[in-house]
C-alpha positions in Angstrom: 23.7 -14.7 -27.3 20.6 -14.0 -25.5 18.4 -10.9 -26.9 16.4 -9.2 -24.5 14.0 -6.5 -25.4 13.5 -3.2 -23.8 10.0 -1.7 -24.7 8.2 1.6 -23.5 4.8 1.7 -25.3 2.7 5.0 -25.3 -0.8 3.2 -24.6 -2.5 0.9 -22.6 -3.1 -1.7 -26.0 0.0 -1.8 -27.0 1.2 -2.8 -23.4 -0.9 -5.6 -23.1 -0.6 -6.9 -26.3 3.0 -7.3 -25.7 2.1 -8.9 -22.9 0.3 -11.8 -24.6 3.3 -12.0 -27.1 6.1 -12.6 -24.6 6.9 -12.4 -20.6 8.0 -9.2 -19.2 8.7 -7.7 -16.2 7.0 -4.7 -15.9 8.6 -1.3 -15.0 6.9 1.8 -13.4 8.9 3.8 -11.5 12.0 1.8 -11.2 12.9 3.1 -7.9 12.8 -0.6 -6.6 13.8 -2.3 -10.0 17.1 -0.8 -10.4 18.6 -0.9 -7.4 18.2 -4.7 -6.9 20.3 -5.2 -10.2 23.4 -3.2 -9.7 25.7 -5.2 -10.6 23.8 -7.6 -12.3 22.8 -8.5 -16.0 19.1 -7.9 -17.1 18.0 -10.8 -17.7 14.4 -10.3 -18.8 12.5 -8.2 -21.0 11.6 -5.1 -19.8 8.2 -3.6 -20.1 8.4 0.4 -19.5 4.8 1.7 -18.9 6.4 5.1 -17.9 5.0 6.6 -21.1 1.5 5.7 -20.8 0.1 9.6 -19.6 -3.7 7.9 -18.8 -2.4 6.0 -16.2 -0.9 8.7 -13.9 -4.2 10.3 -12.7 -6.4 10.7 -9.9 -10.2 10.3 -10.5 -13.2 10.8 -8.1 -16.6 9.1 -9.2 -19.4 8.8 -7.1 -18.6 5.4 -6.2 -14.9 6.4 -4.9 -11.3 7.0 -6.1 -9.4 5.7 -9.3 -5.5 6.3 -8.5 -4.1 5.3 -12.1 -1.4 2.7 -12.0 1.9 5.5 -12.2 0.5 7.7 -9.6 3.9 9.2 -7.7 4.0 9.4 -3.8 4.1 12.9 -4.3 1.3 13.0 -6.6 -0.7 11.8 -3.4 0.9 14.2 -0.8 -0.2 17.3 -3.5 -3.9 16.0 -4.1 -6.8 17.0 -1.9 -8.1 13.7 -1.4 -10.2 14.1 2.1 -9.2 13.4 5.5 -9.9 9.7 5.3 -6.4 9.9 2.8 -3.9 11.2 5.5 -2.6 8.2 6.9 -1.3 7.6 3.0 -0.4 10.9 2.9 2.2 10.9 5.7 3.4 7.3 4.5 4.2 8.7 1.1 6.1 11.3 2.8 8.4 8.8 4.8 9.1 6.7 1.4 12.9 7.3 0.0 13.8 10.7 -0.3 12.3 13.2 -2.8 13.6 12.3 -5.6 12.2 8.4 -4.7 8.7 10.3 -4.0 8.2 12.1 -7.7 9.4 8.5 -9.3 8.1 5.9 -7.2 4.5 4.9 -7.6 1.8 3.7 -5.5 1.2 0.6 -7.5 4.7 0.0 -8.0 5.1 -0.3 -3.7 2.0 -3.1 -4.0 3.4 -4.7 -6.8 6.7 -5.2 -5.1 4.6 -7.1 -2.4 7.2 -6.5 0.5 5.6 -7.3 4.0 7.3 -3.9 4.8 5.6 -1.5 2.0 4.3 1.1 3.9 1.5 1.8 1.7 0.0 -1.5 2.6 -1.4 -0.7 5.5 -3.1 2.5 4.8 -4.4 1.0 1.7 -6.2 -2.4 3.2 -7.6 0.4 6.3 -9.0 2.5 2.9 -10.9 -1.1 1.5 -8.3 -1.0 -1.7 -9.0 -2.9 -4.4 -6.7 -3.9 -7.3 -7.7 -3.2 -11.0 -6.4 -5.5 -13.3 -6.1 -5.2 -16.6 -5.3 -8.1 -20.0 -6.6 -8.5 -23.3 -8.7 -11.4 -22.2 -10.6 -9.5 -19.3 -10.6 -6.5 -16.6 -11.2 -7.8 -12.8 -10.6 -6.6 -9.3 -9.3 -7.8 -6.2 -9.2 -6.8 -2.6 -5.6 -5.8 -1.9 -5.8 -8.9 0.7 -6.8 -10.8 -2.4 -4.2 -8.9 -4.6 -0.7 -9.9 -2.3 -0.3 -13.5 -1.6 2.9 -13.7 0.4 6.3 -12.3 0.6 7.2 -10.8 -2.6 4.3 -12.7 -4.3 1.1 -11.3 -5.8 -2.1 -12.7 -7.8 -0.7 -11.1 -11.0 -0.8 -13.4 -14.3 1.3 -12.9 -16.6 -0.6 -11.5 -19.3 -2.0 -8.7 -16.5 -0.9 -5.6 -15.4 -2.1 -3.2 -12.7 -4.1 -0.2 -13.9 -4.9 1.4 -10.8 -6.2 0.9 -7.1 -9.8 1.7 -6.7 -10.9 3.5 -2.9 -14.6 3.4 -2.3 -16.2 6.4 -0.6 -14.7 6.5 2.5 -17.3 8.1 5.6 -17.5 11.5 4.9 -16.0 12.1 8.7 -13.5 9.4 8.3 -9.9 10.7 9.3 -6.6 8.0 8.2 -3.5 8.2 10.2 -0.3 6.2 9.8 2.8 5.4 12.6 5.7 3.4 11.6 8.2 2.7 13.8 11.8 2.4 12.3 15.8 3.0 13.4 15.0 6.7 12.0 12.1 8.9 11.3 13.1 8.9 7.3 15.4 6.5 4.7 14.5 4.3 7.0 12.3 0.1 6.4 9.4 -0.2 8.9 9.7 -2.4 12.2 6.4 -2.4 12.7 4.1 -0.1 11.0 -0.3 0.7 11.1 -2.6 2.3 8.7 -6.0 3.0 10.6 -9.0 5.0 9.0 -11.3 6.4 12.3 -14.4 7.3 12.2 -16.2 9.1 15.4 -19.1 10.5 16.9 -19.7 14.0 18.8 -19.1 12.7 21.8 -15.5 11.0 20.5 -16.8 7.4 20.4 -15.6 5.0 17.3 -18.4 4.5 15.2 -16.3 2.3 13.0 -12.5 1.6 12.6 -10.2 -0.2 9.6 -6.9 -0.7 10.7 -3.7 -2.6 9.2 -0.5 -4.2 10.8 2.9 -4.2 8.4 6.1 -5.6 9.2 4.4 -8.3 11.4 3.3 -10.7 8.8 4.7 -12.0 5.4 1.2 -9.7 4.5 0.1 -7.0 6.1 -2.8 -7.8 8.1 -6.7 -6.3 9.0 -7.0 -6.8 12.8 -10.8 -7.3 12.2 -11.4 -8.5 16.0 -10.0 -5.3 17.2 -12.6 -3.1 14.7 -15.1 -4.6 15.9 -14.6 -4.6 19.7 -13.8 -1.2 19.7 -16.9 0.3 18.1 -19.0 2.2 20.2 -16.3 3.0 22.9 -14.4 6.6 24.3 -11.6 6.8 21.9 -8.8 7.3 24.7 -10.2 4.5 26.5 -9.4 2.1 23.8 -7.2 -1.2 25.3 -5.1 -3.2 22.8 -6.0 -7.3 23.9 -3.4 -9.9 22.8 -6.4 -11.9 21.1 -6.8 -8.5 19.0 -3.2 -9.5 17.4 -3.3 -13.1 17.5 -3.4 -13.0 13.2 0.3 -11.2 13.3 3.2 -13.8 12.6 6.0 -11.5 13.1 9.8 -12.8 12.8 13.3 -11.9 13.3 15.7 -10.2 10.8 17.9 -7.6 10.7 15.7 -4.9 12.1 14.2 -6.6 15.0 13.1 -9.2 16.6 9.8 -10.8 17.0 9.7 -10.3 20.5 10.1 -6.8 20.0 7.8 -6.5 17.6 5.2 -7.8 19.7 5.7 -5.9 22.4 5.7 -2.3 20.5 3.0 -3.5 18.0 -0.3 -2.4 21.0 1.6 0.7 21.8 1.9 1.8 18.1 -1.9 0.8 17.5 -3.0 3.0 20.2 -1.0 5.9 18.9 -2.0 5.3 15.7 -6.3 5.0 16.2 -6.2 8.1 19.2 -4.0 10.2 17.3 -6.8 10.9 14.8 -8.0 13.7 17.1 -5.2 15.1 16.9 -4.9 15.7 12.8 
């Protein structure tokens, strides 16, 4: 009979020593892993990192943000992480239902490596980078880096994730977030953008990150569009088809490409000129 092991360490060794000694999948949250297996055997060793307290945190240095690996949604919505944060902010609000929002964690969403993780967006407009941890080494990636594909990451398998690091965003930086769905809530993205704005007295963009999920197999940086728009009136801001030329959207059971290209400008728009409105 096949003996799998179910483990729950209480530090960050101890984790990745296991790690070395046998494969695991890795368990945060679980507001992802257990509901694809009802009904279904376990059939891998389970790594809980649930009772590892160090890596639920939120740090500021003076280079940026550490969000430690089990940060919640609603550990995000209750910090006071600046302006530049609110796009994640309202995202975390939209994910599951409460009780998804205090277990569910941010790393957990990236890990999962859905083209529809609403985080995704937000985090790529915030210049997110990975933090990865092993016995052998510690190393970083971009979160463009970080998720290769549908359900695919740069993970090995002696690694885990130990947090996201945010550089210093612009100190007048403002996020915001639009996700368009069959419902406002309990609801997977159409199409969704993460877009961090940063403006002038007189309302012109003096730089813009913005993010595309939904329409790709990864979300994607419209880089053309940041930096065409710099330097113009925010609510005289056109959307180009050559600024989305990078999305690959597809049909499934929520839409259809078409549609997603059609909607895709309008939600942009929304999404950069609704920073004045925050």
């Amino acid at each position: 009979m096949l003996m799998l092991e179910y483990l729950r360490p209480d530090n960050l060794e101890d984790a990745l020593l296991t790690l070395t000694e046998q494969p695991c999948t890795l368990l945060a949250g679980g507001t992802d892993f257990y509901p694809a297996r009802v009904g279904k055997k376990i059939t891998e060793n389970v790594l809980d990192l649930s009772g590892i307290r160090g890596l639920r945190s939120i740090q500021e240095t003076e280079e940026g943000f550490l969000l430690g690996a089990l940060t919640t949604w609603t550990d995000i919505v209750d910090s006071d992480l600046s302006s530049a944060f609110d796009g994640l902010k309202q995202a975390s609000k939209t994910i599951g239902g409460i009780q998804t929002q205090n277990a569910g964690t941010l790393c957990g969403n990236i890990c999962n490596a859905s083209p529809a993780a609403d985080a995704v967006p937000n985090l790529m407009a915030l210049d997110a980078e990975v933090k990865l941890k092993s016995l052998r080494e510690s190393r970083s990636l971009s979160l463009e880096e970080f998720i290769l594909g549908n359900r695919k990451t740069a993970i090995k398998a002696d690694e885990l994730v130990s947090g996201i690091f945010i550089p210093n965003p612009g100190k007048n930086a403002v996020g915001n977030f639009k996700k368009l769905g069959t419902r406002s809530y309990l609801v997977i993205s159409i199409v969704m953008v993460g877009v961090v704005v940063e403006l002038n007295e007189e309302d012109e963009v003096m730089e813009l990150k913005v993010a595309v999920g939904a329409c790709s197999p990864v979300a994607k940086r419209l880089r053309l569009l940041e930096e065409d728009v710099v330097g113009q009136k925010l609510n005289s801001i056109e959307i180009q088809p050559r600024h989305l030329e990078s999305l690959q959207p597809i049909d499934d059971i929520r839409a259809s490409a078409s549609f997603r290209k059609i909607v895709t400008p309008e939600l942009l728009k929304r999404a950069i000129q609704g920073v004045k409105q925050k």
